[in-house]
C-alpha positions in Angstrom: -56.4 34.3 6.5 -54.7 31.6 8.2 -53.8 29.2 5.3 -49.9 28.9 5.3 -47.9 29.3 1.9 -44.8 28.9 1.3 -42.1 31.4 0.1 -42.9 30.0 -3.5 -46.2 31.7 -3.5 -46.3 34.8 -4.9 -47.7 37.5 -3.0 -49.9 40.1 -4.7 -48.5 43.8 -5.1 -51.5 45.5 -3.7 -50.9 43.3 -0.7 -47.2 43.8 -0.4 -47.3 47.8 -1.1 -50.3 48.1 1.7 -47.8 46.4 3.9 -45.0 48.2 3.2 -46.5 51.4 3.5 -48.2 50.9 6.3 -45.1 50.2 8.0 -43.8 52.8 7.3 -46.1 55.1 9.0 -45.5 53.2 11.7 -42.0 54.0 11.2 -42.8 57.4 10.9 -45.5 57.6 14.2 -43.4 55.6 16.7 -39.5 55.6 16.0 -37.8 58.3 17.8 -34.8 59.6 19.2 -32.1 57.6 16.5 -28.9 59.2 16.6 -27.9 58.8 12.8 -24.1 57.4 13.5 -22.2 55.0 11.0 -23.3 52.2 13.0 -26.8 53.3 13.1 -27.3 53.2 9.9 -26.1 49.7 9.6 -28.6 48.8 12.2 -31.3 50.5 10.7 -30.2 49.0 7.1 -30.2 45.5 8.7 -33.7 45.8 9.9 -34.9 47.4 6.6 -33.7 45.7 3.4 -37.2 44.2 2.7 -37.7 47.8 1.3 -34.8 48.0 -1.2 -35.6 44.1 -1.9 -38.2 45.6 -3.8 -36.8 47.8 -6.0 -34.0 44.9 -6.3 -34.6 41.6 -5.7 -30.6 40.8 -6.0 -30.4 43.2 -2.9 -27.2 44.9 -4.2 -27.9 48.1 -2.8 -27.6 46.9 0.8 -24.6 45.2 0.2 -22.9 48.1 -1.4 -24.2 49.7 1.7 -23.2 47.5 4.1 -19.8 47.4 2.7 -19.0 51.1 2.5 -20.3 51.7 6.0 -18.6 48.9 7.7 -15.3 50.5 5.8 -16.0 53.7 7.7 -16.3 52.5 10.6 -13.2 50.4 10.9 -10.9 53.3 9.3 -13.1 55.4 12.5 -11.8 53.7 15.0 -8.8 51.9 12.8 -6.1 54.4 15.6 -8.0 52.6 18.4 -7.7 48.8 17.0 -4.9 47.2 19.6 -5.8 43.5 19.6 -5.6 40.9 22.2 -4.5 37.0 21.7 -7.7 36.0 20.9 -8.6 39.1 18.5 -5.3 37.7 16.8 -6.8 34.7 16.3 -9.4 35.6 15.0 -7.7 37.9 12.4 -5.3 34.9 11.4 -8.6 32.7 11.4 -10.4 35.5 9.0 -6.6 35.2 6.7 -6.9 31.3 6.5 -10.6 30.9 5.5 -10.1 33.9 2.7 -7.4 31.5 1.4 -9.6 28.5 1.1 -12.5 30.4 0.1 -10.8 31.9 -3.0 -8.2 29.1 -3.7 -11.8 27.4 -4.5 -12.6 29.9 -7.2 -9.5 29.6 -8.4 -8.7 25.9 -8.5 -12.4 25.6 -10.4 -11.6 28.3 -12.8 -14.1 30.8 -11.7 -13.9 34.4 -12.3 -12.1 36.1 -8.8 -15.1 38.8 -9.7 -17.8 36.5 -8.4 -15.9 34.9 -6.3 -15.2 38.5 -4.8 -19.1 38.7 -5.2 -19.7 35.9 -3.1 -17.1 36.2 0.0 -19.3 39.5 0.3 -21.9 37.4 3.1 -18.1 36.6 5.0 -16.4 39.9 4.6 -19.0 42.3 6.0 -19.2 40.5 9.5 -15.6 40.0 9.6 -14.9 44.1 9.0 -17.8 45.0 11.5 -16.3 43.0 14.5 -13.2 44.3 13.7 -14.7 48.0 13.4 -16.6 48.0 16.9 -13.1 46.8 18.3 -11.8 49.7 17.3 -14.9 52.0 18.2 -14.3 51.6 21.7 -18.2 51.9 23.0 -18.9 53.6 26.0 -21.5 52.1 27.9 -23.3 54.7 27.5 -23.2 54.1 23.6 -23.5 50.3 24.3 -26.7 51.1 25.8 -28.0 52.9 23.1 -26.8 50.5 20.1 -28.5 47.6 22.3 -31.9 49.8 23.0 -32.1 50.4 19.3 -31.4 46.6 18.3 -34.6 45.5 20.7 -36.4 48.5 19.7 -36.4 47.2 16.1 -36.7 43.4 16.9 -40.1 44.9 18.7 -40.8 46.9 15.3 -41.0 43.6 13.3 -43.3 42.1 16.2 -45.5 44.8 15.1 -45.2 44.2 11.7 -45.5 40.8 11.7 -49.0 41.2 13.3 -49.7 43.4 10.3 -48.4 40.5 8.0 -50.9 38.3 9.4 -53.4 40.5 8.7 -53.0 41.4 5.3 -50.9 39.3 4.1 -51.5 35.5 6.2 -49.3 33.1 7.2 -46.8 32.6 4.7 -43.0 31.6 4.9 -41.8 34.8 2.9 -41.7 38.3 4.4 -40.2 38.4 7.3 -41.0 42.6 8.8 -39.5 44.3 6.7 -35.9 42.7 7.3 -36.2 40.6 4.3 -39.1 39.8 1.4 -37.9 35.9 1.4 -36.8 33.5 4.3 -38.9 32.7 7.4 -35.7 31.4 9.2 -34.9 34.6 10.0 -37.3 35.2 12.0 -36.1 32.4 14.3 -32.6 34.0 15.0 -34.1 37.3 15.3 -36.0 36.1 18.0 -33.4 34.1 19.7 -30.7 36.3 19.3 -32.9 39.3 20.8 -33.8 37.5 24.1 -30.1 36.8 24.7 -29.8 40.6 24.1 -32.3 41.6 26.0 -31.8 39.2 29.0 -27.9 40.2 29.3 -28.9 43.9 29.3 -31.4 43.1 32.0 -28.7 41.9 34.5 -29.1 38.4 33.5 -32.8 38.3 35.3 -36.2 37.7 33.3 -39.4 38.8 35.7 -42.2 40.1 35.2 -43.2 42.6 32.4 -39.8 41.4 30.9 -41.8 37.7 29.8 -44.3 39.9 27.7 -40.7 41.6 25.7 -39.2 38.5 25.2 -42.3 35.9 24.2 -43.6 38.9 21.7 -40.6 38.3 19.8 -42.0 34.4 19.2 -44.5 36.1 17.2 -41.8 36.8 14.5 -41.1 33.4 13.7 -45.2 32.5 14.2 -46.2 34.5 11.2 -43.5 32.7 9.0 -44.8 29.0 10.5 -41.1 28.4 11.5 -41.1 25.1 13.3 -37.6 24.9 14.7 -38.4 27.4 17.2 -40.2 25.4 19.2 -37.6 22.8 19.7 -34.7 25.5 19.8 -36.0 28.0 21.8 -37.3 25.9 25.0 -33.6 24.7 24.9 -32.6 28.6 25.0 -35.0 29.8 27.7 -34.0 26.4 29.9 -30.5 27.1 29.6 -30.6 31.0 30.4 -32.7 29.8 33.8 -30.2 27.0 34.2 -28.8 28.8 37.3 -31.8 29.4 39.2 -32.5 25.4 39.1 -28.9 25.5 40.6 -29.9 28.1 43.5 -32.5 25.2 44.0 -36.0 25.9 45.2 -39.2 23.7 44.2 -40.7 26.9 43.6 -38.4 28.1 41.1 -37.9 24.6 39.0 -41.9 24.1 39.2 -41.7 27.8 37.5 -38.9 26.9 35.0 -40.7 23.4 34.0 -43.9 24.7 33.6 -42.4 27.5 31.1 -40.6 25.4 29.4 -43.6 23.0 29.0 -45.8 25.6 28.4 -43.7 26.9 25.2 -43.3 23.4 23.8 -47.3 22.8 24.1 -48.3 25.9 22.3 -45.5 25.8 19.7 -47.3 22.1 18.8 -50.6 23.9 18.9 -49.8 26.8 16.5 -48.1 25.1 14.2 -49.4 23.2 11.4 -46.6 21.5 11.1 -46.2 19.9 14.2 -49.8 18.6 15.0 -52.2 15.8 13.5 -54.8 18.0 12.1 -52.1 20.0 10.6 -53.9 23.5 11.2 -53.3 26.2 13.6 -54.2 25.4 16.7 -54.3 21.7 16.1 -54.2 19.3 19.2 -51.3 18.7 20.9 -49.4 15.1 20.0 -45.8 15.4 21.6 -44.8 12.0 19.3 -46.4 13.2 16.5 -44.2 16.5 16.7 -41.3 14.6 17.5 -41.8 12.3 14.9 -42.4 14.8 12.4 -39.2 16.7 13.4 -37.3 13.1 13.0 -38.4 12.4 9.2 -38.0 16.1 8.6 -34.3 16.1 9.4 -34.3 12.4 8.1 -32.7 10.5 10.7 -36.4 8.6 11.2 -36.0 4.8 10.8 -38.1 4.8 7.3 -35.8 7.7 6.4 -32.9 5.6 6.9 -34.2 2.8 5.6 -33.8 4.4 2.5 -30.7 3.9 0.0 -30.6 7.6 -0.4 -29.7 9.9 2.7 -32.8 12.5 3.1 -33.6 15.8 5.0 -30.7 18.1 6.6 -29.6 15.6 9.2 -29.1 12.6 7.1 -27.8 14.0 4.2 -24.9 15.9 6.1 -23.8 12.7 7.9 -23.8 11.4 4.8 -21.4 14.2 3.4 -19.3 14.0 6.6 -19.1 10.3 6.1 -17.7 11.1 2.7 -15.3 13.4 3.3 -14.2 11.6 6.5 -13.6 8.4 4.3 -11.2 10.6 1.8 -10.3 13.8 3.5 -7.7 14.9 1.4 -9.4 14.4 -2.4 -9.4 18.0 -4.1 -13.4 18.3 -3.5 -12.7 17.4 0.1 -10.3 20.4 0.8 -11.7 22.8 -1.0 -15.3 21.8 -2.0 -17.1 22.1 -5.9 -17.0 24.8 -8.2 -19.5 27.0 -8.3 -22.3 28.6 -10.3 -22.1 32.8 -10.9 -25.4 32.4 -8.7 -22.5 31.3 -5.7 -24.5 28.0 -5.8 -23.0 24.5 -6.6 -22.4 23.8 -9.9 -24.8 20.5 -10.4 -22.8 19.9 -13.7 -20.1 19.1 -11.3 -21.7 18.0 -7.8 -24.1 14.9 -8.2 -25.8 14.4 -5.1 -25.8 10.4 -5.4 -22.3 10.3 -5.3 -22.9 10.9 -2.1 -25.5 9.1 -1.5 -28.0 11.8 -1.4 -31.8 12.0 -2.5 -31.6 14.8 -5.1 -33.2 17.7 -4.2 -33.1 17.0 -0.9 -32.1 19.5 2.0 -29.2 19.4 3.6 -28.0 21.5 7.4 -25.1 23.9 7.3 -21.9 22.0 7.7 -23.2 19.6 4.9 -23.7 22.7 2.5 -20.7 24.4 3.4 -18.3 21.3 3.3 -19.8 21.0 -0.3 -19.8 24.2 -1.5 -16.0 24.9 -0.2 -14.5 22.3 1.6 -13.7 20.7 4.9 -10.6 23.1 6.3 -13.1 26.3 5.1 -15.7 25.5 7.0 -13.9 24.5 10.3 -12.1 27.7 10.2 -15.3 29.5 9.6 -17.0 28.1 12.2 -13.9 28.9 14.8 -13.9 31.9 13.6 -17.4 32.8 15.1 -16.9 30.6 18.1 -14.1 32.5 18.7 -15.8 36.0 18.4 -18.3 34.6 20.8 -15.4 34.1 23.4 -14.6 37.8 23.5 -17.4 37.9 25.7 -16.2 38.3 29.3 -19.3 36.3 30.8 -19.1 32.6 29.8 -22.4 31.9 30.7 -24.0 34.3 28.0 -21.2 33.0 25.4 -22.1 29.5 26.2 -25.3 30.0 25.2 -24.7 32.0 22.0 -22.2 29.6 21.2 -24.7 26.6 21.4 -27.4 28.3 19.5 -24.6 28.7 16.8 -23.3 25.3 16.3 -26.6 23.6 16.8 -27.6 26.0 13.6 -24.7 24.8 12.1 -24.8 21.2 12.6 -29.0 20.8 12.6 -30.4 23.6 10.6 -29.7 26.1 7.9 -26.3 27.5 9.5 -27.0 30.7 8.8 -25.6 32.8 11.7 -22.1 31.4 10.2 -22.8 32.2 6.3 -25.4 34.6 5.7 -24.9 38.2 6.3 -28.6 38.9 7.8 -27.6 36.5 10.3 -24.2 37.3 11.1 -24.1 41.1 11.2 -26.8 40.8 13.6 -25.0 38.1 15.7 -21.5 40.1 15.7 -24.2 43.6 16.8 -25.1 41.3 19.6 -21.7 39.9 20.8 -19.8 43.1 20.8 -22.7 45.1 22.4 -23.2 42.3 25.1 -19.2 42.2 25.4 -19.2 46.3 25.6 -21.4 46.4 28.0 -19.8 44.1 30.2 -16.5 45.6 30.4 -17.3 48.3 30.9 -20.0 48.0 33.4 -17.5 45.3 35.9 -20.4 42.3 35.1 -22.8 44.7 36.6 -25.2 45.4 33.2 -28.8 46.5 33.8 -31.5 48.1 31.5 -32.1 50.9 33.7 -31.9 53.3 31.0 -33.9 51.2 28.0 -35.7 52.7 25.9 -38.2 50.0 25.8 -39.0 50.7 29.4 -39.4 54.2 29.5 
């Protein structure tokens, strides 16, 4: 059961059927009192395209979806929309990076239809923020939207047990968020303990461990190994301030937590031990080691004439564009396929020094796909709807999990729409729940506790 495949394995339809119907009677037995709103649905779509995925692989459904409810909401609330300084910039930000994005299209001479296709994974997140500005939560309804959002993450736990069981550990299938893409299960997981943890008053005790470490098992049953470098990082950084309020108790508590994570993370993933098996023996170099030639910046990785892995092939990109910032690629990236992907009549990876094939972390992709001054607006863009957050601790965190994405991984919570809505859900229910609870936010009324 426990042989890991990757999202290039098929799985086999009685398999993936049983699954899906199975939860769904979960669905059916254990999900209660969902108040059906504009904005629930858009949770509830979120948490449930793996469903539509397979009537449509393409997934255009949810994106219509997604689309037309966002719309709602924002003409909703669009009476109630008086923006701030920041919310300015961040609408003159969202005006700039539509301009580069499309100017690409155009300067390429590539249908505005697909480009309008593509700026789809940038426009739905945008409209949503925008949308619950205007909404004006109450806490009450804050409370609710934030209850519903952990509820789910702890659906896909539950689901993600089942996946083990009938299906094994396999990269693809992530609950039923998504048929394809194990990353997702990291930034679910992430994403939801910042949730949670804000909700809770900022404290983590007790039964509130066994909430937050279930949602590990998301990314567990999709053998994501970043986790266990990221998430250590997260957890030390949301206890940061009890090391401050300094007792040997309480840093002997954090330490051996944070030890604890890293040492089972090793164990349980194949990846990351010598026996490459689940449950292997824990080899901190080994791991480390691994992590280094994965992301290429290991020394026989950069002994090599072509730049490897995401690390080393971005820096080789940034090198690039830094040595000729203002060449027409440079600004506004290569032309692209209807797919949205790079045209590789176009791009050649050795131009820039790249192993073909090889992968590459966020700001390398998106510098490629549409230019330097794109994707620095992009990324301010988000950094910037982090900031609406009134506590600078919990933005500080969200922020770092965002641009270490960006810079070391995938950099997905900036440019794909799985990601993002979720990430713009948990900023504006974080930042609801702040103003309007005076800094003072507790999960008295979850409905995870009851």
């Amino acid at each position: 059961m426990f042989e890991f495949k990757t999202i290039l394995n098929p799985i086999p339809a009685n398999q993936l059927i049983l699954y899906y119907l199975i939860a769904l009677f979960i669905y059916i037995v254990f999900l209660r009192n969902i108040k059906f709103t504009a904005l629930s649905l858009i949770i509830l779509l979120l948490f449930n395209q793996g469903y539509i995925i397979l009537l449509d692989e393409s997934n255009r459904p949810s994106k219509v979806l997604f689309i037309i409810l966002s719309l709602l909401l924002l003409f909703k609330g669009i009476n109630n929309l008086r923006l701030d300084k920041r919310e300015q910039r961040i609408l003159l930000l969202s005006i700039l990076f539509t301009f580069f994005f499309f100017m690409n299209y155009i300067v390429n001479g590539i249908s505005l239809i697909w480009a309008g296709y593509q700026y789809y994974k940038y426009y739905v997140p945008i409209v949503l923020f925008f949308a619950l500005k205007g909404l004006n939560m109450s806490s009450e309804d804050a409370i609710y939207y934030g209850n519903l959002i952990i509820k789910l993450i702890l659906f896909q736990v539950a689901f993600s047990i089942l996946k083990l069981i009938i299906i094994g550990l396999r990269e693809n299938i992530t609950g039923t968020i998504s048929n394809a893409g194990g990353d997702i299960g990291i930034s679910y997981a992430i994403l939801g303990t910042i949730l949670f943890w804000a909700m809770n008053g900022k404290e983590i005790k007790g039964k509130d461990w066994l909430y937050i470490l279930s949602f590990l098992i998301i990314p567990i049953a999709s053998n994501k190994r970043a986790i266990w470098f990221i998430y250590p990082l997260i957890i030390l950084l949301i206890m940061l301030d009890k090391i401050t309020r300094l007792s040997l108790r309480r840093v002997a508590y954090i330490i051996i937590l944070v030890s604890g994570l890293i040492y089972f993370g090793f164990r349980l993933n194949p990846s990351l031990n010598p026996e490459t098996k689940l449950w292997g023996s824990f080899d901190l170099n080994y791991g480390i080691n691994y992590a280094l030639s994965y992301s290429g910046v290991s020394e026989e990785k950069l002994s090599s004439p072509y730049a490897q892995g995401r690390m080393g092939a971005s820096s080789a990109i940034l090198k690039s564009t830094f040595q000729n910032p203002l060449s027409r690629e440079s600004l506004l990236g290569f032309g692209r396929s209807r797919g949205g992907k790079i045209n590789t009549e176009i791009f050649n990876p050795t131009d820039y020094g790249l192993l073909p094939g090889t992968l590459i972390s966020g700001i390398g992709v998106l510098i490629v796909q549409m230019g330097w001054p794109a994707t620095l607006l992009l990324i301010l863009l988000y950094i910037n709807m982090i900031y609406t957050i009134p506590d600078k601790k919990i933005a500080n965190i969200i922020a770092f999990y965002v641009i270490l994405d960006f810079i070391l991984y995938g950099g997905n919570l900036v440019s794909n729409p799985i990601h993002t809505i979720l990430l713009v859900l948990v900023i504006m229910v974080i930042r609801n729940l702040i103003l309007y609870n005076n800094h003072n936010v507790f999960y008295n009324n979850s409905l995870i506790k009851k």
